[in-house]
C-alpha positions in Angstrom: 23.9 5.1 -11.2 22.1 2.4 -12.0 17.9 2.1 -10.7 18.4 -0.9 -9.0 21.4 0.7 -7.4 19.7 3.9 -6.6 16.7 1.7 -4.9 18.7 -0.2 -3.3 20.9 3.1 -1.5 18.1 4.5 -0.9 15.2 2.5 0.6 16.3 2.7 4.4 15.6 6.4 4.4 12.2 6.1 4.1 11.8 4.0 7.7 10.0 5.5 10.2 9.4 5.5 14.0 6.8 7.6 15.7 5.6 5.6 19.0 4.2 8.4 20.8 2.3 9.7 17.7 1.4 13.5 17.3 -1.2 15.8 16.6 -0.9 14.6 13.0 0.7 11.1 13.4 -1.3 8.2 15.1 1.8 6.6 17.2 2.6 3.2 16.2 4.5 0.6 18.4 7.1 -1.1 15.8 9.3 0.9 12.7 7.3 1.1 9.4 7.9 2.3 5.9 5.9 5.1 3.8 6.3 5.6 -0.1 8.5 8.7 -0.3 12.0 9.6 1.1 10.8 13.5 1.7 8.1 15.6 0.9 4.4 14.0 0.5 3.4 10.9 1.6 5.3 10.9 5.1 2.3 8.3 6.8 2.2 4.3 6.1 0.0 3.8 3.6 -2.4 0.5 3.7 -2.2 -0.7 0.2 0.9 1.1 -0.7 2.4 -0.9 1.5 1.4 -4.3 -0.2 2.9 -3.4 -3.4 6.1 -2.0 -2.1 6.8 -5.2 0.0 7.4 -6.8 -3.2 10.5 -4.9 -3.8 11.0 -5.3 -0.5 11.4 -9.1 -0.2 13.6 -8.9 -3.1 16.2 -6.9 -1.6 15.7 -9.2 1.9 13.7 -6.9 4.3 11.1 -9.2 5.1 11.4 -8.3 8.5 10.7 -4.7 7.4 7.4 -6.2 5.7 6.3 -7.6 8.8 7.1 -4.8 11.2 4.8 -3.0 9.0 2.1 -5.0 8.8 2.5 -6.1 12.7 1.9 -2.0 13.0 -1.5 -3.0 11.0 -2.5 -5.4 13.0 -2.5 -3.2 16.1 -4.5 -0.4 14.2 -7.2 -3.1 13.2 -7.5 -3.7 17.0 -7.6 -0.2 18.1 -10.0 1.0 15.0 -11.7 -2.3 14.0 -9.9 -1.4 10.2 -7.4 -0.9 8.9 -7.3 2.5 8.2 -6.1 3.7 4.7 -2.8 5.1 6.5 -1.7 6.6 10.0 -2.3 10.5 9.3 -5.4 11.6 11.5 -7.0 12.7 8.4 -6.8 9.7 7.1 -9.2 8.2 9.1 -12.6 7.3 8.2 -12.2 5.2 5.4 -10.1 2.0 4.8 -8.3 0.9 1.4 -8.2 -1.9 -0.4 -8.2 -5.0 2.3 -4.6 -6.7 1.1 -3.9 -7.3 4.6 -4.7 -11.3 4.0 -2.1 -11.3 1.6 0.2 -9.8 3.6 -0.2 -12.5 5.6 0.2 -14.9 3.6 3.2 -14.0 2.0 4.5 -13.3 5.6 3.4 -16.8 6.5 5.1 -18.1 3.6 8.4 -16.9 4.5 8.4 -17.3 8.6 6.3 -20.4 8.8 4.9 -19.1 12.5 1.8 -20.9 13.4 1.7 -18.8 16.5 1.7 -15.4 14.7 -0.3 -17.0 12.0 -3.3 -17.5 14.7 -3.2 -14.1 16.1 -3.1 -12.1 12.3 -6.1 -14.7 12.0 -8.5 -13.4 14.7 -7.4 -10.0 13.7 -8.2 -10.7 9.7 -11.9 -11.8 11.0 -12.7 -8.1 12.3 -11.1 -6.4 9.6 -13.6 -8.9 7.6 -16.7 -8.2 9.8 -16.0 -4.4 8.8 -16.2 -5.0 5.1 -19.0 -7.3 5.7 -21.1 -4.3 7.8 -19.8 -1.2 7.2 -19.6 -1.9 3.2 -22.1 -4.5 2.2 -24.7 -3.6 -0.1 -28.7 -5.3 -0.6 -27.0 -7.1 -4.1 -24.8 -9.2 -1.5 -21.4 -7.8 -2.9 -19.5 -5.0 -1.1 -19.3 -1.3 -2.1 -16.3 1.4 -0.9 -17.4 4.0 1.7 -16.5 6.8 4.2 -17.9 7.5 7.5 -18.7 11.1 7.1 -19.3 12.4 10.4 -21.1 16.4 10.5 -17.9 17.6 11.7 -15.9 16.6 8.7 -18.6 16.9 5.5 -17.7 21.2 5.4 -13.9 20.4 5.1 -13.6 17.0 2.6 -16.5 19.4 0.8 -14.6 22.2 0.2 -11.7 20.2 -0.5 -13.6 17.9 -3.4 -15.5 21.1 -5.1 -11.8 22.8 -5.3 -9.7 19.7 -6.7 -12.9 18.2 -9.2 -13.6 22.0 -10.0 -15.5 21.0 -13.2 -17.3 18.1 -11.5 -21.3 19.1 -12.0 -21.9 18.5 -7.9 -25.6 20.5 -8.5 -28.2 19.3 -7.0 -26.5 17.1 -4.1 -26.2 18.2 -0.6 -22.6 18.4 0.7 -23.1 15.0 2.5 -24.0 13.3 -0.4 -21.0 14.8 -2.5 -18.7 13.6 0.6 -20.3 10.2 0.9 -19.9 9.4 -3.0 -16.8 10.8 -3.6 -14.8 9.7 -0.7 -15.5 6.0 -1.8 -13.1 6.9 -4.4 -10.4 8.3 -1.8 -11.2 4.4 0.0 -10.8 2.3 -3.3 -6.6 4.0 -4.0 -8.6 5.7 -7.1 -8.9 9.5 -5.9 -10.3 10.4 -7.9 -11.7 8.6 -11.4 -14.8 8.0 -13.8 -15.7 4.9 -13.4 -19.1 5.1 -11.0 -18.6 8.9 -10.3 -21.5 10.9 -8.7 -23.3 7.7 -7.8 -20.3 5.8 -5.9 -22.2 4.7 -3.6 -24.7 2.2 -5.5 -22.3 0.5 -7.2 -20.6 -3.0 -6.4 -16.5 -2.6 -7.5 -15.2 -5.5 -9.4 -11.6 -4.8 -7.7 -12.7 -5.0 -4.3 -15.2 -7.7 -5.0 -12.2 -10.3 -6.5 -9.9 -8.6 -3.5 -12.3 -10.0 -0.5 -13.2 -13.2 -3.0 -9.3 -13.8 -2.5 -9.6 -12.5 1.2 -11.9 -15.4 2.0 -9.3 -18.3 -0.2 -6.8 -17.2 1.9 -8.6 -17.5 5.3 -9.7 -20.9 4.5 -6.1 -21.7 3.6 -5.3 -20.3 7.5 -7.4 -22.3 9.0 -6.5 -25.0 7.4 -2.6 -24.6 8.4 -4.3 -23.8 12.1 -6.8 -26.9 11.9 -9.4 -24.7 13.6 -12.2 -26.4 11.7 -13.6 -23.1 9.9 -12.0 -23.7 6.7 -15.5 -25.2 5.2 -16.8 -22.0 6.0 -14.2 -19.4 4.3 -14.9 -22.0 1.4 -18.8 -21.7 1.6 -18.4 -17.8 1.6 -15.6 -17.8 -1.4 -17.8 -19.8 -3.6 -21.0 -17.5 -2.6 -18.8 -14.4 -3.5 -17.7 -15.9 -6.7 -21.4 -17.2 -7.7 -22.7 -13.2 -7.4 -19.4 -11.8 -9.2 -20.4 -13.9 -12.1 -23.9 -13.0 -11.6 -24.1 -9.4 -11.1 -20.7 -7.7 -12.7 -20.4 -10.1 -16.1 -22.2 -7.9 -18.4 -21.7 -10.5 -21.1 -18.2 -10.1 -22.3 -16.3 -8.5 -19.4 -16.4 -7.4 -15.6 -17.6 -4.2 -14.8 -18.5 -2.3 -11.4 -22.7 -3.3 -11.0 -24.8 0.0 -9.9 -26.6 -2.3 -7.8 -29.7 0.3 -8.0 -30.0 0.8 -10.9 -28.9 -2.7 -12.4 -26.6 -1.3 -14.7 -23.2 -1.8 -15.1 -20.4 1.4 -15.9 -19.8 3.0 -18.7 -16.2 2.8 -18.2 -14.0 -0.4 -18.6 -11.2 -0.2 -16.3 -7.9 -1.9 -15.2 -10.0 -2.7 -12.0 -11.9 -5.4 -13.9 -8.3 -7.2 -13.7 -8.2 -7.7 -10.0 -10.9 -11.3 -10.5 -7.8 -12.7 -12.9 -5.3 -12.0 -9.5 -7.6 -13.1 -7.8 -8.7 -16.4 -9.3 -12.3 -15.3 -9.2 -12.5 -16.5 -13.0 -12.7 -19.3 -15.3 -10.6 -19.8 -17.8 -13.7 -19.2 -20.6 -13.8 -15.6 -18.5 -10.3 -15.2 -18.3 -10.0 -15.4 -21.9 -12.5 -13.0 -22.8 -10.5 -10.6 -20.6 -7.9 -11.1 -22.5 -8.9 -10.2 -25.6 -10.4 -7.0 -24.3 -6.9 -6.1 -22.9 -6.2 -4.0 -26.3 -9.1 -1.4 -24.8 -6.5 -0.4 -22.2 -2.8 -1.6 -23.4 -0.6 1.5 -24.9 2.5 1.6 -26.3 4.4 2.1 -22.9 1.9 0.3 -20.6 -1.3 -0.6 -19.3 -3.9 3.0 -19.2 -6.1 3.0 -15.9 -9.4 3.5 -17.9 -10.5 2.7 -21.6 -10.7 5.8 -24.0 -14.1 8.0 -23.4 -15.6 11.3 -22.6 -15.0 12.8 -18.9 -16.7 15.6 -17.2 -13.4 16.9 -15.6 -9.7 15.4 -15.2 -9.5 12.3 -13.0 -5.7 11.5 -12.5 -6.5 7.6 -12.4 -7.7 7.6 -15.8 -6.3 7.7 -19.1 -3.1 8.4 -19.9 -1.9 7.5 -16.9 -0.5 3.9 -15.8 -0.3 3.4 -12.2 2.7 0.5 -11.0 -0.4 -1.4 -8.8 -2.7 -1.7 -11.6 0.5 -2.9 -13.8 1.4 -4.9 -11.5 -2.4 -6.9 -11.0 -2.7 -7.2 -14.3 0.9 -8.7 -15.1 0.2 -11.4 -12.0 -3.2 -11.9 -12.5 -1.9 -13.1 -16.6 0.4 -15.2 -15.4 -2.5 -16.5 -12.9 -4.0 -18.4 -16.1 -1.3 -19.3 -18.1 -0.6 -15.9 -20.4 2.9 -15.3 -19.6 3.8 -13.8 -23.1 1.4 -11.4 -22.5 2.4 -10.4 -18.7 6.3 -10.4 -19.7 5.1 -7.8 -22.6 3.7 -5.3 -20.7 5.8 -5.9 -17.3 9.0 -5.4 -20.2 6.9 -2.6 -21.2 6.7 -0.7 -17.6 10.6 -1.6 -16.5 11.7 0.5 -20.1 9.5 3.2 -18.8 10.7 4.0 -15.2 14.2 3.4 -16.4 14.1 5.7 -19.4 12.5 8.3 -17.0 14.9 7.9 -14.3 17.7 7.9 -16.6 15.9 11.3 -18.3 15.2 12.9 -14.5 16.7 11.2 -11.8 13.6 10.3 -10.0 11.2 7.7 -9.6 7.5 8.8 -10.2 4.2 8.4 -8.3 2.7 7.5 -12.2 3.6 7.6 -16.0 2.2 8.8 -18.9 2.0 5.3 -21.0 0.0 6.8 -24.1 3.5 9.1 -24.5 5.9 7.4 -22.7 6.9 10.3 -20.2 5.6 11.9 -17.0 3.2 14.4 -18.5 0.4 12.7 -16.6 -3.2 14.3 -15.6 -2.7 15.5 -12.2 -5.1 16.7 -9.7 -2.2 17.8 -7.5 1.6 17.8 -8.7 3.1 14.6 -9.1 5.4 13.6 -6.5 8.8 11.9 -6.8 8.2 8.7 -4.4 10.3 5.0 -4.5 7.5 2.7 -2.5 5.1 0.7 -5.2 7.0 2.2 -7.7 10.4 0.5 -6.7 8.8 -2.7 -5.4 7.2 -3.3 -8.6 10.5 -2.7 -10.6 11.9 -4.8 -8.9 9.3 -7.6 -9.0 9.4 -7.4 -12.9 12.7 -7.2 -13.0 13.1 -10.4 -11.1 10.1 -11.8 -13.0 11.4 -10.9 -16.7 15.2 -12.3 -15.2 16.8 -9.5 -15.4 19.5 -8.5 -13.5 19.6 -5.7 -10.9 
């Protein structure tokens, strides 16, 4: 059987309905989709959910897409965020806020100015949480978690066993909780790039993320005429102004430790999220460019650049996440360097086909130094379709191949 076949077969089995909710389950009023058919990941995922819908659109289940992120919008009421996904535990902590595009897709396809004003008065508290709960003295936003005392023993325990050669000496368990849950907020549980000191550092993804947040609320109220476009402008520009300022370190964009004044050692996929976003210029674009070679491999695009670690981080080298394949191929077409997006998008379709056709099974991650599944793992790697499938599919249907 072909992928495209066995996606297509097999998508509907992973809608779900819980309305009631359970001891485990927050109930939700309308159907939804989660990433895996059986086994882990049985809870909607925020951001998974933005990269599977584009699979999903593809195979004409927009109204999947919006059931979904209509489920969203009644958890950003009820919580005031959108929490990163509807198992209890999973409160306390958002994910990257790709809501707004969403949205805008959403918008794009229904044309609904009446839904369009209600997600906008609901995207304005999910802002007001990024712009109190995670907003640092630089001006740019940080990841978080709301540790509460009932909850530090248990995500404690839970880091010191799965980061077992993590040095954590010296920090109270609060502390370990409150730095390395940011992680768990950003998708990247767990990685190198600010570790230990999470939370002084401004993160170049979500910084371009809520830069494109803002665009895409002035563009709202512009289709709603509610005269605060000028002032999603005001704030874009102001975001884009400190990007440039604080987390340029002179050739490319790195997370700032806002504390310290230093920018990361490590160079990372994340720094790709400004070229999605159209935080850049072209001068900027271009010097991310030719960087690209620090994180390109044979079989696709490594989450981190080559370096020394104090333990294994599963988003780090060799592994290649679909997302961050996925930002970097739209973010290069973004400003003009299609060759160089239809490379490495031909690069990660090869992949997931040659390991489907060599197990059967779509994977969470790859291994693109090798060009197999032998990734670093902090747990075992589960089979899942969600981002994995939607971005298939989206390359697929971007390189014009059929499927």
């Amino acid at each position: 059987m072909k992928l495209s076949e066995y996606i297509k077969n097999h998508w509907d089995e992973t809608i779900r309905v819980e309305r009631e909710g359970n001891e485990n389950l927050i109930g939700l009023p309308y159907p939804y989709f989660v990433s895996a058919i059986k086994g882990m990941f049985q809870e909607m995922y925020y951001w998974g959910t933005f990269f599977s819908s584009k699979g999903l659109y593809l195979l004409g289940k927009e109204g999947m897409v919006k059931s979904s992120v209509d489920d969203m919008f009644y958890m950003v009421e009820k919580y005031g965020y959108m929490p990163n996904g509807t198992h209890r535990a999973l409160l306390g902590r958002s994910q990257p806020p790709l809501l707004s595009e969403m949205v805008k897709d959403l918008y794009g396809i229904y044309k609904d100015p009446v839904w369009l004003r209600t997600a906008y008065e609901i995207l304005k508290k999910e802002y007001k949480f990024w712009m109190e709960k995670r907003i640092t003295e630089s001006g740019l936003n940080r990841y978080g978690f709301d540790a509460t005392e009932e909850n530090i023993p248990g995500f404690a325990a839970m880091l010191k066993d799965r980061l077992k050669d993590l040095d954590f000496s010296g920090m109270t368990d609060r502390e370990i909780v409150e730095n390395m849950m940011c992680d768990a907020e950003s998708g990247w549980d767990f990685n190198p790039r600010c570790v230990l000191h999470q939370t002084e550092y401004n993160y170049v993804d979500l910084n371009g993320i809520l830069y494109g947040f803002c665009e895409n609320m002035a563009y709202f109220a512009s289709e709603l005429s509610n005269g605060e476009e000028a002032v999603w402008k005001e704030r874009a520009k102001k975001r884009k102004g400190l990007i440039r300022e604080l987390l340029f370190d002179g050739k490319v964009f790195r997370d700032y430790n806002f504390k310290t004044k230093k920018h990361s050692d490590v160079f990372s996929i994340a720094s790709y999220f400004l070229m999605w976003a159209g935080a850049l210029t072209d001068e900027e674009a271009s010097s991310m460019v030719e960087n690209l070679s620090l994180l390109e491999c044979e079989y696709g695009v490594a989450t981190c650049d080559e370096g020394k670690r104090d333990t294994t981080y599963q988003w780090d080298r060799p592994n290649g996440w679909p997302p961050m394949q996925y930002i970097l191929v739209h973010g290069l077409i973004r400003y003009g360097y299609k060759a160089e997006a239809l490379r490495i998008a031909k690069k990660y379709v090869n992949l997931v086909e040659d390991m489907f056709e060599k197990t059967g099974k779509i994977w969470e991650k790859y291994n693109v130094v090798e060009g197999s599944i032998k990734v670093k793992d902090e747990y075992k790697m589960p089979e899942i379709l969600g981002w994995t499938a939607g971005i298939y599919l989206d390359f697929k249907n971007l390189l014009g191949e059929e499927w």
